[in-house]
N, C-alpha and C positions, 0 to 999 in steps of 0.2 A: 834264854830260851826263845827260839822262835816265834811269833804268833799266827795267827791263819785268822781274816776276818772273812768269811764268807756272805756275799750278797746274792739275795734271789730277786725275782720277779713274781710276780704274782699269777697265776692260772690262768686262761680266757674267762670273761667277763659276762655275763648275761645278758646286757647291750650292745657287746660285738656280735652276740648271734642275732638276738632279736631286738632290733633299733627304738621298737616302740614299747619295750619292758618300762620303761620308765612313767609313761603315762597313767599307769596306776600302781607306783612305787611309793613307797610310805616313804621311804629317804632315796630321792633320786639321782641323788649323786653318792651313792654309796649302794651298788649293783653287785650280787653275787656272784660267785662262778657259776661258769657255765657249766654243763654234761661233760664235756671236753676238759674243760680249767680243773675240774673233779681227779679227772682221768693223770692230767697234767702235773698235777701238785703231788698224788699219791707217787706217780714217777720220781717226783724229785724229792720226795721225804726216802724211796727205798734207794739213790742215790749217794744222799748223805748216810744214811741206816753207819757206813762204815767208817765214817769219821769221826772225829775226837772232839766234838763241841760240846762245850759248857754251858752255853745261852745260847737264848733264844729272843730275838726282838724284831718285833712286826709292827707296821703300821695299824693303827684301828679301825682300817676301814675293814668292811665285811669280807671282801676278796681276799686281802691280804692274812688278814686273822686264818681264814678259812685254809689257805696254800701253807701256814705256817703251824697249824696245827696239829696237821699230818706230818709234818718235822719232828712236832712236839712228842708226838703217840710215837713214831718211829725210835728217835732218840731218848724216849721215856723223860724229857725235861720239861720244866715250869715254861711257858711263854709272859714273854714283858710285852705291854702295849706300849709305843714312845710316836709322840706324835712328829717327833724331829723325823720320823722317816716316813713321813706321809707325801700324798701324793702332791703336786702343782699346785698349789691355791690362785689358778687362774682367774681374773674375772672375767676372760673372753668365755670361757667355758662353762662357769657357776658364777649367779648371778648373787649369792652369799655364802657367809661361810657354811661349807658342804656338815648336814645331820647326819652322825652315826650315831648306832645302838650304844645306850647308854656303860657305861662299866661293870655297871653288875648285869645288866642285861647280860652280856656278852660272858662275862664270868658265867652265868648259868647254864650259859648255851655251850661254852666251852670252859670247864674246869679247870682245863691243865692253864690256865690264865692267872698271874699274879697279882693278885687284890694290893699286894702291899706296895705295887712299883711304881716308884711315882716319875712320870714324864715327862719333858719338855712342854712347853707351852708355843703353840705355833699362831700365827696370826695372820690373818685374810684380809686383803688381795696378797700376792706377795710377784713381782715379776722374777723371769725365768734366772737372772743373776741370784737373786736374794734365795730365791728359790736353791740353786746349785750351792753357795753361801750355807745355809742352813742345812741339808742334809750333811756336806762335809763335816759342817763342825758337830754333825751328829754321832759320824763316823768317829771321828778322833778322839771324842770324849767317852763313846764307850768303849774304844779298843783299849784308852787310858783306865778305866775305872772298874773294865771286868779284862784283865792281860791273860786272859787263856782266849781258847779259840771257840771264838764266835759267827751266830749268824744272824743276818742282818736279813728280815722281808719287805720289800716295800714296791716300788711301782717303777715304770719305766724311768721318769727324773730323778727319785732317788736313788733307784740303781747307776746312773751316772754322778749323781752328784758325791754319793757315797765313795765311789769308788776312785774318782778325781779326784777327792778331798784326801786320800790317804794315799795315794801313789800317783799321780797324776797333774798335767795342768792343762790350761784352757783348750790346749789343743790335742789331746788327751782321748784319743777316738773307742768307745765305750759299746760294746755290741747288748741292748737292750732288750731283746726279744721275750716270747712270754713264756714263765717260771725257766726265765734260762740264770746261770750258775756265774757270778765273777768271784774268782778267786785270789785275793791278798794276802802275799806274806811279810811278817816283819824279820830282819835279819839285823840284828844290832837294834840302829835306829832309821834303817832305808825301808820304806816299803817297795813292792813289787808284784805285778798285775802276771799271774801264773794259768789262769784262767781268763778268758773275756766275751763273758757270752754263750758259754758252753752248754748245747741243748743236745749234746750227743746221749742222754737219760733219756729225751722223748721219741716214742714212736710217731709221735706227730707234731714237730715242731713248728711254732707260725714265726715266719723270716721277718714279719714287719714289725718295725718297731713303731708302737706308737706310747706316747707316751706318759699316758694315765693310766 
């Protein structure tokens, strides 16, 4: 049978709207959605509403949780946090590894979150190779370990890395943009990029990629 691994992006950011949210941010590199990113994510959860996904896995940052949880309500599924799909751990950009809200915090704040799921272990600094390196093999192990059709949320490098790593190579040109849609299917044992970037769900899609 087929599979479909589906990758998102995560919603506009509440530091792309307003630069200085961070200066009294309890964890400053882990920024919510914005008004827009709100607007953004519920677009792409009624999006998917009509596909056949089994899983659900998001990075743990705030953003991402947040755009993947409106998947979750849409599609009535459990969400997985997996740190393998997290964003850059650049040190040009954080200057340690990035705080987010605890596990159960986050279970509290969103239920449909799975207490039981246990995830990858990621590690800070990491450059933009290891970085591409580690979402792939994040990709391939869970399209191995859950073979129905799944979705994958994480951030602008991971949605490349993701999506390289299972149909793709280094030159491999990956359209990133924000809560936009790549679509992977398996046929035997080839994958293939049937989607790349697809923001045709938003009424107001942002064309730049960047990629945090």
């Amino acid at each position: 049978m087929p599979q479909t691994v589906w990758i998102a992006r995560h919603g506009n950011r509440i530091d792309f709207v307003n630069p200085d949210w961070f200066i009294t941010a309890e964890h400053r590199y882990d920024p919510h959605l914005s008004e827009d990113g709100h607007i953004q994510a519920k677009q792409l959860a009624n999006r998917l509403k009509k596909e056949k996904i089994s899983h659900i896995f998001s990075s743990p940052f705030l953003r991402t949780v947040q755009t993947a949880n409106y998947a979750a309500e849409a599609l009535d599924l459990l969400l997985k946090l997996e740190w393998g799909l997290c964003e850059w751990l650049n040190p040009d950009w954080m200057t340690e590894m990035p705080e987010t809200l605890s596990v159960k915090a986050l279970c509290q704040r969103f239920p449909r979150i799975d207490p039981a799921y246990k995830s990858d272990v990621t590690n800070y600094p990491e450059t933009a190779e290891s970085c591409l390196k580690r979402t792939g093999k994040t990709a391939k192990r869970l399209a191995l370990e859950f073979p129905d059709d799944i979705l994958l949320v994480g951030h602008g490098a991971s949605v490349l890395g993701t999506a390289i790593g299972l149909a793709g190579g280094a030159e491999t040109e990956i359209n990133a943009s924000l809560c936009c849609l790549v679509k992977v299917v398996r046929q035997d044992v080839k994958w293939s990029i049937e989607l790349n970037g697809d923001t045709s769900h938003l009424t107001d899609p942002e064309a730049t990629i960047r990629f945090n």
